[in-house]
N, C-alpha and C positions, 0 to 999 in steps of 0.2 A: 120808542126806538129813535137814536140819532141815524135820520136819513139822509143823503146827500147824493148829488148826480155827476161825478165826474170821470168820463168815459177815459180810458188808456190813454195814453198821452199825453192827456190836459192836466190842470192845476186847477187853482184856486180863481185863475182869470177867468174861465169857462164858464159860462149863464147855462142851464137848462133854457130860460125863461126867455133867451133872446133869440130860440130855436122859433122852428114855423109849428104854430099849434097843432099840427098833424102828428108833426113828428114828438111833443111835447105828452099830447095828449097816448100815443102808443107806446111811448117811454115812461108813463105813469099806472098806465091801464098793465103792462105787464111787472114792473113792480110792488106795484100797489096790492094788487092779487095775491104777490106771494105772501107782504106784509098781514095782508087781512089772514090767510090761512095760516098763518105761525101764530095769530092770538092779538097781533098788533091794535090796541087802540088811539094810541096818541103818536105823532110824529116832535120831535124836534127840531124846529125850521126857522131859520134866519130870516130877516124882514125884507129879503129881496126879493120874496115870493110874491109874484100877484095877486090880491082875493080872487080873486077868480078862480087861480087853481085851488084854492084851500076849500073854495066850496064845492069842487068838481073831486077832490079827493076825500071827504065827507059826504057828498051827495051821494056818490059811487061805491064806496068801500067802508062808507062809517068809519072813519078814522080821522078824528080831533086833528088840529094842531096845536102846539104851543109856540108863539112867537117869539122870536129870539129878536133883541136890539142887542151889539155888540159894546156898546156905549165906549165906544172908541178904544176898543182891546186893542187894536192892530193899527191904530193912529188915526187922524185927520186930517182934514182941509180945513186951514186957517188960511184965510186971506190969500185965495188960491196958490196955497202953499201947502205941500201935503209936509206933516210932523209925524215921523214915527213914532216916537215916546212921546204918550201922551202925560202932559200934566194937569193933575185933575186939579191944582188952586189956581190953573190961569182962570181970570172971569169970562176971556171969548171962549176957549173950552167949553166951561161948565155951559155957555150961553148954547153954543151948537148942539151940544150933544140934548138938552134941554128943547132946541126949538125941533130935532131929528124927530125926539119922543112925542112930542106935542101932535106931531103932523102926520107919524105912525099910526097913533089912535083917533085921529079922524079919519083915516082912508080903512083903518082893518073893523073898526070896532063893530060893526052891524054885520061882519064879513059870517056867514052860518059855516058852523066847523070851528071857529077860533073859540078853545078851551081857556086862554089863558096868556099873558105876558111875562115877558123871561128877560130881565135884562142883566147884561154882561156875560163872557167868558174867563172864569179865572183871570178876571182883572186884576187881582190882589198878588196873583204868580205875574204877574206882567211889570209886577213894580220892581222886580227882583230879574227878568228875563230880558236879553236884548234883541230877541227875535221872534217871529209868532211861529219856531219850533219848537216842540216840547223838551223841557230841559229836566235837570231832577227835583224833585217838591223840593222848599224853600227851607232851610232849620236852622235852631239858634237863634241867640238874639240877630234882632232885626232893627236896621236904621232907618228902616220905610214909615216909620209909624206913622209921622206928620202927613204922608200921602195916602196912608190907607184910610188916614180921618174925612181928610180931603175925598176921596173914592166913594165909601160910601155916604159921605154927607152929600155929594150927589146923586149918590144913588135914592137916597131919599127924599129928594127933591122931585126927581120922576118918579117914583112912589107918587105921592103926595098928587101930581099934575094928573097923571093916569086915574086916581083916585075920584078926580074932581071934573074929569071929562067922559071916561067909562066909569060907572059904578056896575056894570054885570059882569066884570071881567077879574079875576085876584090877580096879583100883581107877586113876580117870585124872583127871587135872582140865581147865578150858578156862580158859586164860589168856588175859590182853589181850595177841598177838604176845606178844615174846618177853620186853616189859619184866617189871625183877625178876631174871631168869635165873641172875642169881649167887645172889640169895637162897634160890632156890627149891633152889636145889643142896646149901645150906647147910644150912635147915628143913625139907628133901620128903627125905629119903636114900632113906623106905621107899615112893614113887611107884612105880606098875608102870607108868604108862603118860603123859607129857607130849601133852597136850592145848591146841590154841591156836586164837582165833579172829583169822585175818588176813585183811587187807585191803593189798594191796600191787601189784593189777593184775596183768598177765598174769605174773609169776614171785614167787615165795616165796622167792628172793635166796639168802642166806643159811643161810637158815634149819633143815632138814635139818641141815646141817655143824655147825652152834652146837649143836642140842641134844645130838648125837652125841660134840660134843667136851665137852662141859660137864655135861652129863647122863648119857648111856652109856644110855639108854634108850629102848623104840620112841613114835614121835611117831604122833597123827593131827592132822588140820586140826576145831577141832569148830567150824568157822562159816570158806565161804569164797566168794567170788562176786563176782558183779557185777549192778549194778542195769541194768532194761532201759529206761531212758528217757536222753537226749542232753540235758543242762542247757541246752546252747550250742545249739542248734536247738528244741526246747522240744520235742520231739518223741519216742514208741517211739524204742527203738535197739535191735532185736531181734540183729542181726548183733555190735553189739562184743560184747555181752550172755557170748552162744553162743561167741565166739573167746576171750574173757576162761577163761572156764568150760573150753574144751575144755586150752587151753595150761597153766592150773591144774592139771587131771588129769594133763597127761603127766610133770608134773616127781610129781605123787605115784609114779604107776609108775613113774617112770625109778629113784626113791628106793628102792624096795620091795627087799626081804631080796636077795641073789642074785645083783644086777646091776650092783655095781661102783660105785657111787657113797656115796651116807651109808647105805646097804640099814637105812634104818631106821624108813621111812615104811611103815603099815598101813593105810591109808585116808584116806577126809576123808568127812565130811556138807556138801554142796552147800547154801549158805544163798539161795534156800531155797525150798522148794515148790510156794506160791502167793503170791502179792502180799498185804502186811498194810497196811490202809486205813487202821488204825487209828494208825498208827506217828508220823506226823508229825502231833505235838499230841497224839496218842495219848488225848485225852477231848473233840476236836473234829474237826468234818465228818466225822463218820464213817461217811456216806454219800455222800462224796465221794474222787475216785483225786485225790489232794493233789499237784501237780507242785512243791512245796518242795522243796528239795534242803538237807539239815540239818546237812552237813558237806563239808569239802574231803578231796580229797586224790588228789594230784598220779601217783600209779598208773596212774589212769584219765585217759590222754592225750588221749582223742575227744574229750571235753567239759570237761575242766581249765582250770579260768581263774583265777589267783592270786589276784584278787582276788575271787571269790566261791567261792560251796560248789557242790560237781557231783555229790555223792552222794545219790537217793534213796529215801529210806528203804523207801517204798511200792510199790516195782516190784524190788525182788530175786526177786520169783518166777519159777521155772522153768515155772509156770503161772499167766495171768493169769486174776482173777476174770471172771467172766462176767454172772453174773445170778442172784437167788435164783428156783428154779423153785417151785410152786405150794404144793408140797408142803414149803418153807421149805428146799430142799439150795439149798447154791450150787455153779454150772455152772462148771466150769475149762475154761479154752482152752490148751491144751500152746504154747509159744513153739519157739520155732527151738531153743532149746538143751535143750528136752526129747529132738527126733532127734537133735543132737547125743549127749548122754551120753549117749540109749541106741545109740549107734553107740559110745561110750568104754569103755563098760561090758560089752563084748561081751569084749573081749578080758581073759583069766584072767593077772595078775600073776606067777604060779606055777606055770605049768603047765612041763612038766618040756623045758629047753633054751632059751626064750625069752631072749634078749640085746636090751640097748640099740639094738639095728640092726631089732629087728624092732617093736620097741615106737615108735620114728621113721618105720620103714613104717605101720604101724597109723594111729598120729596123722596120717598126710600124705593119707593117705586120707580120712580127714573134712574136709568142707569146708562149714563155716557159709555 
């Protein structure tokens, strides 16, 4: 699951972390719970997190993290100068983002709970975006090439370092889909694990086969979903929400080691959680559920209209916000596709004799 704590109101400036551990610790312990009872094993967490808590949400709840380094998706500090657009051939760039990774895996890597290393977000859609909202995937020729060489030839440089400082840990990144693909095959040799955030509506197409053929290496999804609101009715749309989500899942199992098709998929993190208020506008109304829809895209049949945008941002949660109670927690209401995956999540990928017949039973049996 992509997890995140940001209470009504707030944004992206908000720390959980910089709360008083009282209040940190009953903000996790009532989360966490639900995570753990929906099937959740692994969380997707950005590297502001303290070991500390990675080990208190693992020691407590068995549930991994993956750490995410952003490798400067959303800019830097150069020469106490913050750069939005970041360019990935400057050599101070490449230099910081390089010493950030170095200094990551000396403080997490003995951390108990850490599954694994995640770097970037859809850095590759950032060479093409001018802001960290999401805009529409990228198509056609492209003039970015020279910087997506540059992108991930760094990114395989911290490959390489993480490599050579943790050897217990695989090293993965989250691309924008699959664009790049050739490049990355060219610049990534020493990737252990391709990582992608898609948006494609009820099937991943492709997808699987491509990395399989092009890469030779296992994929997960690190950002996949659907938003629960109907652009075209103005209205919740809990049902496609949950059918979206479940048919997403079954093609990751059908993928998994074993069963006869790309057996190359090991998971996905469901994007995501709870609803983010802050998303659309992202430094306004941010005590208001925003029904702007901030992009198109034609995946999502229900509410697909050519000429406008059906995606949004503020309702991808698997749990909608509720209300901040007294004590300053905010209350989650579980949506239709929380019973869903935890009815998807029941079923073990690997358990010994499982075939494609019985994982199509499984799935025919849930019903949003």
């Amino acid at each position: 699951m992509n997890w995140d704590y940001f209470p009504i109101g707030t944004n992206y400036s908000y720390s959980l972390w910089a709360q008083p551990d009282s209040f940190i610790r009953t903000a996790l312990d009532y989360e966490m719970s639900l995570l753990k009872d929906m099937g959740v094993n692994t969380l997707r967490q950005y590297s502001s997190i303290p070991p500390r808590w990675i080990k208190h949400i693992y020691e407590q709840f068995g549930i991994y993290t993956v750490l995410n380094h952003s490798c400067a998706r959303y800019g830097l500090l150069l020469d106490s100068v913050w750069v939005g657009n970041t360019d990935y051939s400057d050599q101070r760039t490449r230099q910081v983002v390089l010493t950030e990774i170095k200094e990551m895996v000396a403080a997490y890597k003995d951390t108990p709970g850490l599954l694994m290393w995640l770097l970037g977000n859809e850095n590759n859609y950032g060479l093409h975006w001018n802001s960290a909202e999401t805009g529409n995937t990228p198509t056609g020729e492209d003039p970015q090439t020279f910087q997506a060489r540059q992108l991930y030839s760094l990114l395989s440089e911290a490959v390489k370092i993480i490599h050579a400082d943790d050897p217990n840990h695989p090293v993965a990144m989250a691309n924008g889909d699959l664009l790049y693909l050739d490049i990355i095959a060219e610049e990534m040799p020493n990737l252990d694990v391709f990582g992608a955030n898609v948006y494609r509506g009820r099937s991943f197409e492709d997808l699987f086969q491509r990395v399989e053929k092009e890469l030779g290496i296992p994929v997960f999804l690190t950002e996949f979903g659907a938003d629960a609101f109907n652009a075209r009715k103005m209205q919740e749309d809990q049902q496609s929400q949950a059918t979206y989500l479940k048919e997403n899942w079954r093609e990751i199992y059908e993928n998994a080691s074993g069963l006869g098709l790309s057996e190359n998929a090991i998971g996905g993190f469901t994007f995501q959680f709870s609803d983010g208020w802050w998303k659309s506008g992202q430094t306004t109304n941010l005590d208001s559920h925003d029904t702007h829809a901030s992009w198109s895209n034609g995946g999502y049949s229900e509410d697909y209209n050519p000429n406008a945008n059906n995606m949004n941002e503020e309702w991808f949660g698997i749990c909608a916000k509720a209300a901040i109670d007294e004590d300053g927690y905010t209350e989650l209401m579980p949506r239709l596709a929380y019973g869903i995956l935890q009815q998807v999540h029941t079923l073990d990928p690997y358990q010994t004799g499982l075939n494609r017949q019985q994982i199509k039973t499984h799935f025919s049996r849930i019903k949003p």
